[in-house]
MARMARMAR-674037 format. One line per field, with one value per residue (C-alpha): x, y, z; residue number from 1; residue in one letter. Coordinates in nm, 4 decimals, decimal comma, m for minus. Last residue first. Layout:
N
c1 = [X/...]
c2 = [Y/...]
c3 = [Z/...]
i = [NUM/...]
aa = [a/...]
This chain:
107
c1 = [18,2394/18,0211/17,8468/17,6946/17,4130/17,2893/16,9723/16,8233/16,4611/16,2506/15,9866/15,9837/16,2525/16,1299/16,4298/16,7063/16,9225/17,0265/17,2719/17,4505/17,5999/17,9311/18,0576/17,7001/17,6003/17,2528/17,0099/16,6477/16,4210/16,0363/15,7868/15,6663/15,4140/15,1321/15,0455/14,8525/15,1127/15,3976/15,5905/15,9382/16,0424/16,3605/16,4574/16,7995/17,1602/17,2315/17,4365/17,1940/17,2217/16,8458/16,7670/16,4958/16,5980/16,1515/16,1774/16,5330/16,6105/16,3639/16,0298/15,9744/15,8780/16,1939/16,3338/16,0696/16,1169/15,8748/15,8744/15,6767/16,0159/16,0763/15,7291/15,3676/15,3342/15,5738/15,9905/16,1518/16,5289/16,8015/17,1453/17,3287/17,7316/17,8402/17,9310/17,6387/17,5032/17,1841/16,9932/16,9400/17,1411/17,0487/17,3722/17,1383/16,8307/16,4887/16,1710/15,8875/15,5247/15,1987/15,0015/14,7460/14,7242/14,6373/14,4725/14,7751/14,8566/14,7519/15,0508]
c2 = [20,0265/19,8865/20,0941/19,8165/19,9146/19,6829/19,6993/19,6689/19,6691/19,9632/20,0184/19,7102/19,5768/19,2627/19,1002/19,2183/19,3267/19,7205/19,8047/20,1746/20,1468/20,3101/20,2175/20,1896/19,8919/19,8225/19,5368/19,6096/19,3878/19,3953/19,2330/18,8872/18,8485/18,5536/18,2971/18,0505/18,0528/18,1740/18,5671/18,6684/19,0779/19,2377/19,5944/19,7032/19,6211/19,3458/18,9917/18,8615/18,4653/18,3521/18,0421/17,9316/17,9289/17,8204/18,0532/18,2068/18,5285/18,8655/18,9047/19,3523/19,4834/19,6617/19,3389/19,0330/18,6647/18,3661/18,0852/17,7394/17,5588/17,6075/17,4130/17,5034/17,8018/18,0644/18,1056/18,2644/18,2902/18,5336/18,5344/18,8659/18,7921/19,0293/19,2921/19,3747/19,5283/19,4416/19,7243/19,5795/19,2767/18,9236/18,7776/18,6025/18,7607/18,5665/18,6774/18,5961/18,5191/18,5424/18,2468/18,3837/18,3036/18,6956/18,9036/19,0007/19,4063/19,6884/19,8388]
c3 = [6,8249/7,1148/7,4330/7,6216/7,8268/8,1834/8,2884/8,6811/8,5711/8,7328/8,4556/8,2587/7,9435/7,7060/7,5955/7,3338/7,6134/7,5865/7,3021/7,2375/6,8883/6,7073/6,3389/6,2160/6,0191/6,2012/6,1941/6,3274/6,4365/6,3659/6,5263/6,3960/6,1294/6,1485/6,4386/6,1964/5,8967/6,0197/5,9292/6,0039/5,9994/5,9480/5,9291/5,7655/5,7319/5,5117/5,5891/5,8297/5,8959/5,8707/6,1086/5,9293/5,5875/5,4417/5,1818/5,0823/5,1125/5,1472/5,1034/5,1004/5,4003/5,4263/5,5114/5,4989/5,6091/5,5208/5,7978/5,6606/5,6782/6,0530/6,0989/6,2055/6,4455/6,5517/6,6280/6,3955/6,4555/6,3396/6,3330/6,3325/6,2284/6,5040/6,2465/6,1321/6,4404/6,6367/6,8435/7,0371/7,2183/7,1777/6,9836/6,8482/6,8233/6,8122/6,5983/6,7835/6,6262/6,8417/7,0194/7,1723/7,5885/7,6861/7,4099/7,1626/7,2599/6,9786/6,8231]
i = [107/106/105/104/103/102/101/100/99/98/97/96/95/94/93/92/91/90/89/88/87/86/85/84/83/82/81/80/79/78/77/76/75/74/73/72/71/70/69/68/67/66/65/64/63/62/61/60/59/58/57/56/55/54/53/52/51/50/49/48/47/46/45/44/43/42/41/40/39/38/37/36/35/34/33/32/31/30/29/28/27/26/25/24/23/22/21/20/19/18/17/16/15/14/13/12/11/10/9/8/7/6/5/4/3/2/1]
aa = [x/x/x/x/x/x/x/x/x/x/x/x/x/x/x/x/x/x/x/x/x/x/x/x/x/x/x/x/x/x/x/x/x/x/x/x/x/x/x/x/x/x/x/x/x/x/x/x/x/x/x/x/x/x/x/x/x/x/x/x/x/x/x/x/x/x/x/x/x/x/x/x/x/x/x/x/x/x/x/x/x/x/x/x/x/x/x/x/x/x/x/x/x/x/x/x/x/x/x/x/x/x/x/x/x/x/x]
């Protein structure tokens, strides 16, 4: 995907608990964060709109890919929401070549 000029404004969609890929069972919260208000966010999973207008946070209770979308600062990346039994997570956070990470393997 192209890269947002520097100083736009863009979207985020933020994870709580913020590891990736998210599982189910951690009760996923999500949080848009973008121009205008909390109650202008739309949500999508699977592309499709998804819940109730304006519920900013959304509390996940289906696996699948979510997306947020603002008015002025448009659609967030994509998070994905797993219900696997076994799930390797790095921090949800931007990761660059020679960061110190740290995995959790979680079952």
């Amino acid at each position: 995907s192209p890269l947002s000029p520097t100083g736009s404004q863009t979207t985020q969609q933020l994870l709580d608990p913020s590891w990736t890929p998210a599982v189910l069972w951690d009760r996923v919260t999500l949080t848009c964060k973008g121009s205008g208000t909390p109650s202008d966010t739309t949500w999508y999973k699977e592309g499709q709109r998804w819940g109730q207008e304006g519920s900013n946070p959304l509390l996940v209770t289906e696996s699948g890919t979510y997306q947020c979308d603002r008015p002025g600062t448009g659609l967030s990346r994509s998070v994905q929401v797993l219900d696997d039994w076994l799930v390797l997570q790095v921090p949800a956070r931007q990761l660059l070549e020679g960061d110190t990470v740290k995995l959790q393997c979680r079952g």
